[in-house]
N, C-alpha and C positions, 0 to 999 in steps of 0.2 A: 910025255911031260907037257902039263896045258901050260899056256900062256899066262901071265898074272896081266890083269887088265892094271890100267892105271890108277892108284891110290894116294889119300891123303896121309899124312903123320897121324890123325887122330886114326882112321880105321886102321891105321898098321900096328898102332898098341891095341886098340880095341881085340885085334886077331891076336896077336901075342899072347893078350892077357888069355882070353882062350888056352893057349895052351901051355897056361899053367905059370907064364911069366909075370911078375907082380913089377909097380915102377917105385923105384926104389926110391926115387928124387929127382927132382927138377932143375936144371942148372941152364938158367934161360932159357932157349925154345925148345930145349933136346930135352928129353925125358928119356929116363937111365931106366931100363929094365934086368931083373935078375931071375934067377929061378935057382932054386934052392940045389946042391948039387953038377949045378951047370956049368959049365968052363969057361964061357963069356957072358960079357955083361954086352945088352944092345942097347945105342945112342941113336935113338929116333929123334929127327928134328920136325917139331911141331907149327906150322907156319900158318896162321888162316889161308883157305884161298887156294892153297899151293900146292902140287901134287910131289910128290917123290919121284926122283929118277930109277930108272929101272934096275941099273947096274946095282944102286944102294939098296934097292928091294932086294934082291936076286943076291948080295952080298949078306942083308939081315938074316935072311931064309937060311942060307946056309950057314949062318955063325946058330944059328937057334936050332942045328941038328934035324929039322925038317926039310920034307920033299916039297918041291914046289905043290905036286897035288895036294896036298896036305896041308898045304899052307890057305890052297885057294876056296878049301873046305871051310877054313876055319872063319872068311872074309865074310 
């Protein structure tokens, strides 16, 4: 399992969308993604500037049914 370097809210949708997740709405900084079929919906918070905590990366990854490598693929 690699490591996830540290990322922004924009490139953590940008990867999602990747795989396959669309944003279904915006409800102030958080942008709600879904994917058609999928069992959770992901609330990425979009902040200029500001990186994401790891624990929230690492918690997004696994609600979206992807490997961390797979995820780091898609960055």
């Amino acid at each position: 399992m690699s490591k996830i370097r540290r990322i922004s809210g924009a490139e953590a949708v940008r990867a999602f969308a990747r795989a396959g997740f669309v944003v279904d709405r915006v409800k102030g900084s958080h942008h709600i993604l879904k994917k058609k079929g999928h069992r959770y919906v992901l609330s990425i918070p979009v902040h200029a500037g500001k990186n994401l905590g790891t624990g929230l990366v690492n918690a997004l990854i696994e609600a979206s049914g992807l490997s961390v490598d797979e995820f780091a693929k898609l960055l």
